[in-house]
Each structure stands twice: as C-alpha cells, then as structure tokens.
N, C-alpha and C positions, 0 to 999 in steps of 0.2 A: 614394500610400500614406503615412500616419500612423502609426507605432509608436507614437511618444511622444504624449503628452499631456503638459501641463504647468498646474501648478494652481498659486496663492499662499494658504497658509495664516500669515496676519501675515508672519513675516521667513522665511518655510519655505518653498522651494520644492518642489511634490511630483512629482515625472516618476512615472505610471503606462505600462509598458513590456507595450503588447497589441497585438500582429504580427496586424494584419488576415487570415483567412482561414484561419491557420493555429491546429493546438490548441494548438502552445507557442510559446514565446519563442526564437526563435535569433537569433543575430550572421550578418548578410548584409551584402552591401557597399552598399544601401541603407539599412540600420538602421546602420551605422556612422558613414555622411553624417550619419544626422538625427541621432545622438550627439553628434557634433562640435559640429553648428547647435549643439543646447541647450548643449552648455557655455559656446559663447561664446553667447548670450543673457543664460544666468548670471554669465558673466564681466561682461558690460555692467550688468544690473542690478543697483545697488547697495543698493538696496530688501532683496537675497534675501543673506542672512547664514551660509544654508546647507539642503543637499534631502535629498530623501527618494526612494528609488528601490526600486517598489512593483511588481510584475506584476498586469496584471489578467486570466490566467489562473487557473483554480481550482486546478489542481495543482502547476504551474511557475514556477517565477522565471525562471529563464533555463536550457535546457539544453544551452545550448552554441555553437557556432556552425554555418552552415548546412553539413552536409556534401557540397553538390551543389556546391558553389563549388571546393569543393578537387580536381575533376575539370579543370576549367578549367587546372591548374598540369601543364605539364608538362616542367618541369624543377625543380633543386632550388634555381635562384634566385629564381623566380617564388616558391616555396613561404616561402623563406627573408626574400623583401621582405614577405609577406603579413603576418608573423610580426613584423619590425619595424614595420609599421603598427600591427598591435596594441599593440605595447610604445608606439607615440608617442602612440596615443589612452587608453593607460591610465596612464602615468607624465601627462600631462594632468588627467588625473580626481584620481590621487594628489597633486599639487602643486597644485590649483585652487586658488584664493581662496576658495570656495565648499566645505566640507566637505560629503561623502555619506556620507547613513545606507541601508545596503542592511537591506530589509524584507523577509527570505527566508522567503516561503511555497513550500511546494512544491518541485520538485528543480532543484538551484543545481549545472550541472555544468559542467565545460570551463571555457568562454570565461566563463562565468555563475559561476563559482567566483572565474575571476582577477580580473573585475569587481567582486567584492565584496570581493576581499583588497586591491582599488586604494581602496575608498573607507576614509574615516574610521572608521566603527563600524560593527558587523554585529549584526543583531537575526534568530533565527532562530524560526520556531513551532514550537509543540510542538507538531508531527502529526506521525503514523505519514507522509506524505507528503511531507514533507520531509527531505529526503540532500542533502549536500553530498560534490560527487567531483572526481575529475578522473580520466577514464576514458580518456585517450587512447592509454595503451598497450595497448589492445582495438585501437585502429584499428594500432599498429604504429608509432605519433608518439608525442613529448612535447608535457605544455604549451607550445603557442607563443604566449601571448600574456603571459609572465610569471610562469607558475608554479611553472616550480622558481625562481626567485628570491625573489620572495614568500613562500614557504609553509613554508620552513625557518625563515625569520627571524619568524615568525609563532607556528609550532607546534613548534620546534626541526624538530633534523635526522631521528632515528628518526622520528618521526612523519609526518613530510613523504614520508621515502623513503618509508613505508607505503603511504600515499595515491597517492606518483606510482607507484609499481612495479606494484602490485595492482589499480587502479583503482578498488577498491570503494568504496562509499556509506556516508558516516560519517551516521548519526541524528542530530538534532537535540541529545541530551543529551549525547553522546558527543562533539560538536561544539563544544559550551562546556566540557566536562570537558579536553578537549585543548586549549582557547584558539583555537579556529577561530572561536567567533565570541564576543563582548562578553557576549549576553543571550539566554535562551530563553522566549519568555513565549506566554500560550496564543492562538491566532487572531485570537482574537474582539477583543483589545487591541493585536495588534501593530504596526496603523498608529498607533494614538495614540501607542504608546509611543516609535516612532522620532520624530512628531514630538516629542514632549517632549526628544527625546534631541536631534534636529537643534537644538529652539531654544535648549539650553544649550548646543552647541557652536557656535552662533551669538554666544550671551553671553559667550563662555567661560568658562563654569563648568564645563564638560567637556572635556578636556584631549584636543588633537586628538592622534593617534597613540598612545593609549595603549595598554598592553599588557592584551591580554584575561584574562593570568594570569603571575605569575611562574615563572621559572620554576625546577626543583629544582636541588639540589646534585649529583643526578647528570648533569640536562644539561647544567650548564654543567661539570662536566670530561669530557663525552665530547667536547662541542661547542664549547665555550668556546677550544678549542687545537687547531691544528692534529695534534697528534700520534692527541689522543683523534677527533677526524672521521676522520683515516683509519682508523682501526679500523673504525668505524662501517661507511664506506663500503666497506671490503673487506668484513668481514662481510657486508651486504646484497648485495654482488656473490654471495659466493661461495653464498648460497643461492639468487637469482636464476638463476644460470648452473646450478647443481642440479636447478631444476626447468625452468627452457627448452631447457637443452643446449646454448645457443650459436646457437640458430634467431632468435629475436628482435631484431632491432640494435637496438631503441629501449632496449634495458635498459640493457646500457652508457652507451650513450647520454643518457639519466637521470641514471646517477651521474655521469653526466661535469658535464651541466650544472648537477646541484644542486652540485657540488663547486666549482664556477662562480663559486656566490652565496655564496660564503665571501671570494671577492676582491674585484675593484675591480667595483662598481656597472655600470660600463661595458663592463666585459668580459664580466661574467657574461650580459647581458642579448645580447651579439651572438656567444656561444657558443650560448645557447639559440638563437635564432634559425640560427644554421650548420646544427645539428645536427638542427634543426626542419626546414630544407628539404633536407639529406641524404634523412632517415627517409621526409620526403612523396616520394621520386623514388623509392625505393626497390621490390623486390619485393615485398616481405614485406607492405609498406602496401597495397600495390594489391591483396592477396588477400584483406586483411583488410578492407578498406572493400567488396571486392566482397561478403564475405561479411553485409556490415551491410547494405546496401542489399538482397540475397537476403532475409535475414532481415523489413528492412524491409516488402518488397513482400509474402511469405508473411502480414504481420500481416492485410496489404489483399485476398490472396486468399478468395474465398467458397467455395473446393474445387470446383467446377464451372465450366463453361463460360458457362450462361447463369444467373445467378440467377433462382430460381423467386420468385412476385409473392408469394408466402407463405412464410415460412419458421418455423415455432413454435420460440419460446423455448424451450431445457430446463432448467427450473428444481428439478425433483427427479431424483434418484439410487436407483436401487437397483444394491447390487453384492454377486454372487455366490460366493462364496470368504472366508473372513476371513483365509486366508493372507498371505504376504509381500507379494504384488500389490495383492492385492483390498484389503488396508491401508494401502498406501498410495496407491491410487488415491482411496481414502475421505480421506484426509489431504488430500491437495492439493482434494479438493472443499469438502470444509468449511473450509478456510483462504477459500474464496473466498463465503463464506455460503448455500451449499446443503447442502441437507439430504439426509440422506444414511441410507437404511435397508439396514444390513450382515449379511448370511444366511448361516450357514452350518448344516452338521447336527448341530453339540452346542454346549450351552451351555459347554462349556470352549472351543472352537476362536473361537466368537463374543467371549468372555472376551479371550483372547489376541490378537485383531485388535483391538480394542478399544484392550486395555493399548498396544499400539503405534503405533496413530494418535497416546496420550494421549503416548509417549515422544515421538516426533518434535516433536507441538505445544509439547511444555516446553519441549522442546531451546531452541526457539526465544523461549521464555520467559525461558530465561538468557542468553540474547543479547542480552535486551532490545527483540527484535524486534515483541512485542506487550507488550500488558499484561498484569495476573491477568486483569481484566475479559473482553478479548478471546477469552483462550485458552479461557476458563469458557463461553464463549458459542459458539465453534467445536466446543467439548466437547459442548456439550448437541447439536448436528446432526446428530450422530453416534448413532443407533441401534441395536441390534440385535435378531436374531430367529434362531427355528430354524424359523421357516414363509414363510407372504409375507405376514402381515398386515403392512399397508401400501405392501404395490407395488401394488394394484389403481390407486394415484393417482400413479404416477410416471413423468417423463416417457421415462428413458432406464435400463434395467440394463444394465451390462456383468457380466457373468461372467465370473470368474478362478479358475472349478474344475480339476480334474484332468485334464492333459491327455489327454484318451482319448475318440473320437468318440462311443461308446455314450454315458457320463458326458454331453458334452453333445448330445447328443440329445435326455437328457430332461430337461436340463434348457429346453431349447429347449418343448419341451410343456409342459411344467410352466408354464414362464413364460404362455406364452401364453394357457393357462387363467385364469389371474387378472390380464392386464395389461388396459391401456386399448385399445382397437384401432389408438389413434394412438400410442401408445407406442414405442418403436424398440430392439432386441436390438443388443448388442455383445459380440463374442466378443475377448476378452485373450491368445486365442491366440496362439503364436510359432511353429508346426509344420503346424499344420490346416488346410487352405485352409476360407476361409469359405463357399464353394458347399457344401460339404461338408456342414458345421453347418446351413445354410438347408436342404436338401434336405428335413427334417422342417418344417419352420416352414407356417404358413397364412397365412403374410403373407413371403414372402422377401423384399422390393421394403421390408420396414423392419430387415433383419436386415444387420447389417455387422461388419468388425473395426476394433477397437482397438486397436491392440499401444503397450503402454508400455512405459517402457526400466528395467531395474532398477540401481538405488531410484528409485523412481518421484517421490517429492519432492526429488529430485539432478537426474536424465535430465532435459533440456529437450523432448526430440524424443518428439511422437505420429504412427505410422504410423495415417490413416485408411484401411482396406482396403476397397475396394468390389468389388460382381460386378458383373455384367453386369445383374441384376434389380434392386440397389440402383437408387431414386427418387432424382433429384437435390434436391429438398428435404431428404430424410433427410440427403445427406452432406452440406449445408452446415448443419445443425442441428446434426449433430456435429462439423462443424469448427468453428465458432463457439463450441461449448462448450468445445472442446479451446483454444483462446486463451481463452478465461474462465478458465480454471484454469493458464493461466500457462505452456501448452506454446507448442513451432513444430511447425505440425502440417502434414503431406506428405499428401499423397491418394495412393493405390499399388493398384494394378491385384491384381485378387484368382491368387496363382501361388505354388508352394510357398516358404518362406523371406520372402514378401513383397520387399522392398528389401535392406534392411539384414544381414538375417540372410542374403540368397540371395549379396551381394556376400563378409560374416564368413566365408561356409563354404569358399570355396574358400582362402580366405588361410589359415585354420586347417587343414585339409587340408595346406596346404604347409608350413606348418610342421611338423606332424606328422611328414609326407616325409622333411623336415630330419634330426627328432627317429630316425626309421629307418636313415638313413644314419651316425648314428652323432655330430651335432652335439649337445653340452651344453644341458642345460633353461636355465641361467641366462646360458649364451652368446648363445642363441637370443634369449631376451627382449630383455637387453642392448644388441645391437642394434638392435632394433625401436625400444627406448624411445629410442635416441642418434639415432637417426631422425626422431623427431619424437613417436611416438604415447607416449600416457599410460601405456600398461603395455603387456607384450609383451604377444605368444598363449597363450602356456603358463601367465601368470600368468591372462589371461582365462579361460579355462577353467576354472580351480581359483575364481575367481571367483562365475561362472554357475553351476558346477555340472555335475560331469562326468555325471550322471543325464542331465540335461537335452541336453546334446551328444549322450550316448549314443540318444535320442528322436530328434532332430532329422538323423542322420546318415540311418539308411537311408532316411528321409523324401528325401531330396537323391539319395541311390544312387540310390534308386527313379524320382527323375525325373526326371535327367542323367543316368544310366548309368555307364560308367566313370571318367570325366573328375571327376564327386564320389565317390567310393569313400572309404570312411574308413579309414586310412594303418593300419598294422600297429600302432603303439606306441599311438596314440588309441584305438584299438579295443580294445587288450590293458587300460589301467589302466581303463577302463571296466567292462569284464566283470570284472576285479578287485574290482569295488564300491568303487572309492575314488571320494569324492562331492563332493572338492575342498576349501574353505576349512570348508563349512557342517559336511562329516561330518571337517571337521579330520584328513585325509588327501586328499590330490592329488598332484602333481606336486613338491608344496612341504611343510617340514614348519610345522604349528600347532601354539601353543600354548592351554591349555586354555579360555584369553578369543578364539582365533580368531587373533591376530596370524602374520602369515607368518614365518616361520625362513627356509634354505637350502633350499635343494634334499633331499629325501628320497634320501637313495642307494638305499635300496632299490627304488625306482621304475624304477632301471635294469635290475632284473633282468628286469622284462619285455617291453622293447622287444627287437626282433629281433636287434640288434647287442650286446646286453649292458650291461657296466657298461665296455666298452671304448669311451671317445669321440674322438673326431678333431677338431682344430679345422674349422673353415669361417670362414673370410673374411665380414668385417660383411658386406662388396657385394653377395657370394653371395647373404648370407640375404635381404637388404631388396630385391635385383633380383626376385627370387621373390617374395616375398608382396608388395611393389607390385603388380608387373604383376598377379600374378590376385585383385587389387581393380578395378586398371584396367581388365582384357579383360571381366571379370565386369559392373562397370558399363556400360559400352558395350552389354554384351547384355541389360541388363537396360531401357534405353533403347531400342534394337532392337527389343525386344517391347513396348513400350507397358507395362513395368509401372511404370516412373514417367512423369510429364506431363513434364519437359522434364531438361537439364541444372541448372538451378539447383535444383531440391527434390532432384536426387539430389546436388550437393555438400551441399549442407545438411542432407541425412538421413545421410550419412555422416561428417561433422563433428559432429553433434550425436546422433546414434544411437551410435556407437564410438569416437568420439575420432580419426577421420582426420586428421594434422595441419592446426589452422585455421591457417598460415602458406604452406601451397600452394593455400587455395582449394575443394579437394574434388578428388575424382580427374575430373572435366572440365576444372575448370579446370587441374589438372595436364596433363591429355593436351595442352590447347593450349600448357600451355607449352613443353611439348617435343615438340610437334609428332605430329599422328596417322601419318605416314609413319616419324617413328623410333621411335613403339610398335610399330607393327606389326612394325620390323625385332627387333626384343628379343623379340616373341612367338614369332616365328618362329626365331628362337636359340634360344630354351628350350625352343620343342618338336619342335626338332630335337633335345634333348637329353632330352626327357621327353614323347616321344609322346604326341597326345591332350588333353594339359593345357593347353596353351596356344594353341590353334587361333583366330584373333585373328577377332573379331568382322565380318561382312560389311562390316557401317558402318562400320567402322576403315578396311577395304581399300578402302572406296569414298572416302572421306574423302582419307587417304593419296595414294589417284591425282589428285585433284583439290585437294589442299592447302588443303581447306576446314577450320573450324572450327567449337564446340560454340559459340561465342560469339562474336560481331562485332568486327571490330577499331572498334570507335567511342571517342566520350571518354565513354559510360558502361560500368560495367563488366557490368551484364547486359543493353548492346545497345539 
C-alpha cells in the first residue's frame, strides 16, 4: 500500500496523501509508518527546503484516524501509548528541518486537524466542503494526538474549549476569522498557492510559526493569566456539566487537559495522553463508538435482504400537506437539489409551507452555511399548487395530510389517478398502520411509510415502514433517498406505533401513572433529564402536542389492551383541550413567542389526586420508565418489527433521545445483563400487574445467559 506520493516541485516537496481503496484519508498504523519514511527522506534531502501536504481525495483531507484500530486497545495503556505515538510523530513534523504547508481541501478532522496545527502554515479552500473539527467527544475521547495543546495556543483558549467540547465543524471563513488557519483562497488555486507559500518559507521570506491573527485585548486578559483561564475554564465546565449531567467523562477531561497546555510543554502533552487512554477504556467510549460504527454500517445498508439488480433513482418529490411536516420534509429535500412540488388545498396553507421551508433555509443563510446564491437556487425547487399539476412526473409523494384514514384514502386515489405507474406512495403517518392506507391503492406492492421525526430538518432518524406487499426495490429506493437527504434511515415492520412511537408510549404511559399517584410535573422530568435523556415526558408531550398523544393513545388501548391504557391525568388534560406548547397551554405554562415558564398549577386540578403532590424518589421514577422502554424493545424485536438489535438502538437514540452514552436499550439490557431485567420486571409487576410482563426472549435469554450482541473485539459482533 502507498498513501503518500511524493513529487519535487524546484525546492518544494509536494506529499499527495490518497489511502488506496478507501473514500477518505485516515491515520492507520500503516499510514503512520509511511509518514515517518517521508519525513526522514525529507530530512536526508537537502535539495527540499520545504512541502506541501495536499489530499488527493475530492472531498477530504484527512478525516481522522482509522476508528477500527481503536478496537484493538484494550486497556487504557495500550490507548494512552497509541496517543504518545502521535505526539512523537507530530511534534517531529512541528520541529522538522523541512517546514509543511497543509493544503486543506475538504474535511480536516481529528488526527487531520492535529496534523495541520503540527505543520507551519495552513491554507484552507473556500468550499462549502471544507470544515475543520475535532469531534472526538462524539466518540467519548479527547484529541489524542495533540489537540488540546495545540489549539489553545493557536486560536486562544474560548475558542479551542468551543471546538474540543462541541465537536462541531468550523467552515473554512470562520476558520481564518478565528486564526485556525493562515489563508482561505478558492480551489481552483490552492495548490499553487501553498506552493508559492512553501517556497518563501523555504527562502525565508515567510516567517516559520507565525501567528495566523493577533490576538485581542480581551483574550489576552482572560488567557494571558492564570486567574483570567480559570474563569474561563470554570465557566465552560459549568455549562458543559448543565447540559451532559455528569454522564460524559471526556468533558472534564478536556478542561483538564487544555488547562494542561497552559504549563510545562511536557506535561501538558503526557496529561493528554493519561486522560486520552483513561476515556478509550472507558464505558461511555465503548457505547459511543458502538454507536458510530451502528450508524456507520446503517449508511452501507440497502434496507433489504437481497438487493434487487434494479433499483430507480428518486429524483423528484411531490408532498402532500404544506403543514409543519410536509415543510419540512420539503426543506431537507431541496437542501439536497431536488425538486420538489408542495400541495395542499388553499393558496394560503401552500403560502405558509412555503414561508417556512424559506425560514429554515435563511436560518442557515445567517450561519453562513450557504450562500445568497445557494439558498436562491434551493428556493426556486421548491413549488407549489392547490391540484397535482406536476406530479404526473414524480418519482416519490409522501403525504403529510390529516391524520384520519378516510382523509387518506383519498388521497391514495387521487394520487394514483395522475402519478406514473412506477412512481411510489409514502405515508408520514405516526398512528395508521400502513396496510391500512394501501388497502385502497391499485398498486400496494409501491405504497409504504415514512415517518419523520419532528422538526424534520433537526431529527436525524427516518422510520422506512414496510408490509408485507411492499416490493423490495421500492424500500431500498426509499432508503436510498432517505440518506440522500441527510437521515439514518431504520427499515420497521409495518404494526401500530411502528418502533419508536410503539417503545415512547409505554414510557409516557408510566409517567403519567407517576403523574396519578400524585408525583410533581417538574419532579417527574427532572429526573429523567438527570438521567440522561434531552427533556423529560411531560415536557415531551407539551412538545408533540397533546392532540396528537390524545390520537395515538386509544390507537395503542386498542391493540395491547390494558397493559397501554392511557393513565387518568394524560387522559384528563387532553379532553381539557390543552394542546401543549403549540396552543400555549399544556402541562407547562407559555409565553405569547411559545417559550416554556413553570409548571401551570392549574393543570393540577385535573389529575386524579389533585393539586396535593407527594415526592417519589429520582430511582422510582427512572426504574419505571427505563424498564418499559427496555421490556417494550425486546417485544418489539420479538415480533420482527425491527430487523435486529443495532437499528433498534439507533432508532431509539436518534428517534427520542435515548441516552447516546448507554448505547440504546439493547445494548443497555447487555450491560446489565438479560437475567437482572427480567428480575426488575418482574418486581414492578408484582407491584403493577400486567405492565411489566417481561418479554419471552428476555426469559429465554435470561436462562441461558445469552446476549443481543457478541462478546467479540467489535462492537456490533
């Protein structure tokens, strides 16, 4: 294998950096070797006065290092030596004879970020395809190859903490505005230009280590002195720990080690490293790499079994609704250059879906994230009508009308009168089994569901819903589209609630319960959020929309029986008409822009127990609504309505917010074993007949001390 190439341009040496076989550029322990090789080649030639270090992928420069290698470690010294190998191959590259100009096309992240903060000057292009990150507290690590030491002393300290705590992708303009890199200049010149830059820093006329910006008068007395960094860094703790809880060790962890690169050179660089192969041994890391490589593999799935030798492109959109859904389904499709014709039955309702696709696309306009150009061009794909001209040519409608089966019935007829005969029906439904909707259709074998997650330009996760008469070209035409537009899309067996919603309903159910007994709306949440997930139950509902709950409950009564029953107090403020955040009464009080207040006290008056509440213990609450996530998943696995363990953790992380720090509720049940869920089930519903009746597979599991997932050195087996 060859990565590098190496070219003589006069005194320039140029390394193009193109990992045979693969789409991108990563750091392996064979690309590390051949790293080495070239610098001492460079080091011996003294012909070369200084290089250029160029990708010859079209989208990447480097993004990162290989994450299959980090399986291999299993302990945290092995992690922690891997880590100082990097720091000896990069502080090499930073003190060579031979200065490097990094030529960043494309996404510069991780290991490919520290690599270009090691070399001399950084040249970045101006495309929308180029970000520079350091994302490794997604996986549950820090930079271990030099980043919190570098990247402070670089961009100051606010900046740096930004980058390492968040992980997010700074753009190319936003990357020279902050002093991340020297130059921003357009594609089409940015080899030329690093050479011109290498052969003056070859001459020296361009001063090696220069500063890409000075910097202000504010950061040097936040940063400049110990007293002003600690401020710093307590503040970023104390919002960090506000929004993880205390779940994530790499955060800490972070400020510990940027606080690091304020000291001795040497210390800072073998704290990183400590801290680096603590985090890799850890739990937290292993669920969240599980969860990467899940995600991974979902990009590689085709939604079926066998791929069919045909599969049509879908290159047009029609969609039915110009409501909240149906606009933003429209959104994320024309963000990705399809074209998109939006129907509803009055020129005011098509108006207003419209106005909202254009709100989200600006949003992003002041981000910076496109241009005017782009957004004007995304604008124009975007149609509407109050009939079907122009679906007769399109490859896929989904429909996000009113949820009510007559409603789509006809529209199922309607459509089918003026589409193509290969054309394919998706229903947006979250309540309706999709046999249901197809039972009218002359083509069921092209009719499926879609269920997007609300806000549909936020939610990552699409449930594709299939029957029994779904064609498997159809569903991988639709899963194929649904990663076009930027989802992680799950295949899910067509049954009422689908996945996501069929595992939510029992957990809200039990909170509810909760809520009967007499435990506090804001207690309740509380909890849940100190647990782990993004917002309780009770905020969720006021959320979705207590309408919507109030639809989807008897749907569940009706086909589980008692075990889903909707709880006395959910039942009560629904029949209330309180409609949650949207009709600015719920659970919670708004104000007149929608933002949440307290608690509504008068919302007490209609639960069964009153305005008189009782505490209940965090344990209480969170043993409850885990478990009947956990038993619920299991049965919902039980019955084939999803294909394995790994799309039901990842439709429940990316569909609700399951916390991504346990994995998903399989990989929770393995961690604590399928024998002591069952024993917890069976305690609760010796305590609460009926509700916790723990799944056959559990019990069969349980007796044989089997698992949802192998004990091997990968994590999905």
């Amino acid at each position: 294998m060859t990565a590098l190439t190496v070219e003589r341009v006069g005194a320039v040496a140029v390394i193009t950096f193109d990992l045979p076989g693969e789409p991108i550029n990563k750091f392996s322990r064979a690309v590390k070797d051949e790293f080495v090789a070239v610098l001492d080649a460079l080091e011996r030639d003294t012909g070369v006065g200084a290089a250029v270090l160029l990708s010859g992928k079209p989208d990447t420069f480097i993004a990162g290092a290989d994450i299959e290698e980090f399986l291999a470690w299993t302990t945290a010294f092995q992690a922690e030596a891997a880590s100082k190998e990097g720091h000896q191959l990069l502080e090499r590259l930073e003190r060579a004879r031979v200065p490097m100009v990094a030529a960043i096309h494309g996404a510069c992240l991780g290991g490919g970020l520290e690599t270009a903060l090691a070399c001399a000057y950084r040249i970045a292009s101006d495309h929308e395809k180029t970000v520079l990150a350091l994302p490794e507290i997604q996986l549950g690590l820090i930079p271990g190859a030099g980043g919190t030491q570098r990247l402070p002393h670089v961009v100051g300290l606010q900046a740096a903490l930004d980058m390492i705590l968040t992980g997010r992708n700074v753009r190319a303009k936003k990357a020279l505005q902050m002093g991340l890199v020297h130059e921003m200049v357009h594609p089409s010149i940015l080899r030329r230009v690093a050479l011109e830059r290498a052969a003056a820093l070859a001459a020296g006329t361009l001063r090696r280590g220069a500063r890409p910006r000075e910097r202000s008068l504010v950061d040097l007395a936040l940063e400049g002195n110990p007293l002003g960094r600690s401020v710093v860094l307590k503040k970023a703790g104390e919002m960090a720990l506000a929004k993880s809880k205390g779940h994530y060790p790499a955060i800490p962890a972070a400020l510990a080690a940027v606080e690091a690169a304020y000291g001795s050179r040497a210390g800072g660089f073998a704290t990183e490293a400590k801290l680096f192969g603590e985090l890799a041994a850890s739990p937290v890391c292993r669920e969240l790499i599980f969860l990467f490589f899940a995600t991974t593999a979902l990009k590689k799935d085709p939604g079926v079994a066998a791929v069919p030798a045909v599969v049509p492109p879908i290159e047009s959109l029609g969609v039915l609704g110009a409501g909240f859904m149906g606009a933003g389904i429209t959104t994320v499709a024309v963000q990705q250059g399809i074209p998109v014709r939006l129907k509803d039955a009055s020129l005011e309702r098509v108006g207003k879906g419209l106005a909202a696709v254009r709100s989200v696309l600006s949003e992003r306009l002041k981000k910076r994230q496109v241009t005017r150009q782009q957004l004007d061009d995304q604008l124009l794909l975007a149609g509407g009508t109050v009939d079907y001209t122009g679906f007769g040519h399109v490859d896929l409608v989904i429909e996000a009308v009113f949820e009510d089966l007559a409603v789509k019935h006809q529209v199922v007829r309607e459509l089918e009168a003026v589409l193509d005969e290969g054309a394919i029906v998706a229903s947006n439904t979250s309540t309706i089994p999709i046999a249901r909707i197809a039972e009218v259709s002359r083509r069921p074998e092209r009719v499926l569901g879609m269920h997007f997650f609300s806000p549909v330009h936020k939610m990552p996760l699409l449930e594709v819903i299939v029957t029994p008469a779904t064609r498997d070209d159809v569903t991988a035409a639709v899963v194929a589209f649904g990663k076009r537009i930027g989802k992680t899309v799950i295949v899910v067996r067509d049954a009422p609630g689908f996945y996501v919603n069929r595992i939510l309903n029992p957990y809200l159910n039990e909170a509810g319960r909760l809520l009967d007994a007499g435990c506090a709306v804001d207690a309740l949440d509380a909890a849940v959020v100190a647990d782990g997930f993004p917002v309780g139950p009770i905020t969720l509902l006021d959320e979705v929309g207590l309408d919507v709950a109030g639809k989807v409950a008897p749907i569940f009564h009706e086909a589980f029986g008692e075990r889903m029953a909707p709880p006395a107090s959910l039942r009560a403020v629904v029949e209330a008409g309180r409609l949650g955040r949207k009709g600015k009464s719920g659970f919670y009080l708004y104000d007149a822009e929608g933002v949440r207040g307290g608690v509504d006290p008068s919302v007490y008056t209609l639960f069964p127990t009153g305005a008189q509440r009782v505490a209940v213990e965090a344990s209480e609450i969170t043993e409850r609504l885990t478990c009947a996530i956990l038993g619920e998943a299991a049965r919902c696995l039980e019955e084939g309505i999803i294909r394995s363990p790994r799309d039901g953790d990842v439709g429940a992380v990316f569909g609700f917010g399951y916390p991504p720090f346990r994995g998903g509720p399989f990989r929770t049940i393995d961690a604590m074993g399928a024998g002591a869920l069952v024993s917890r089930l069976e305690k609760l519903n010796d305590r609460f007949p009926g509700r916790f009746v723990p799944a056959e597979m559990l019990v069969h599991m349980a007796r044989r001390g089997e698992r949802f997932y192998p004990q091997t050195g990968h994590p999905l087996g």
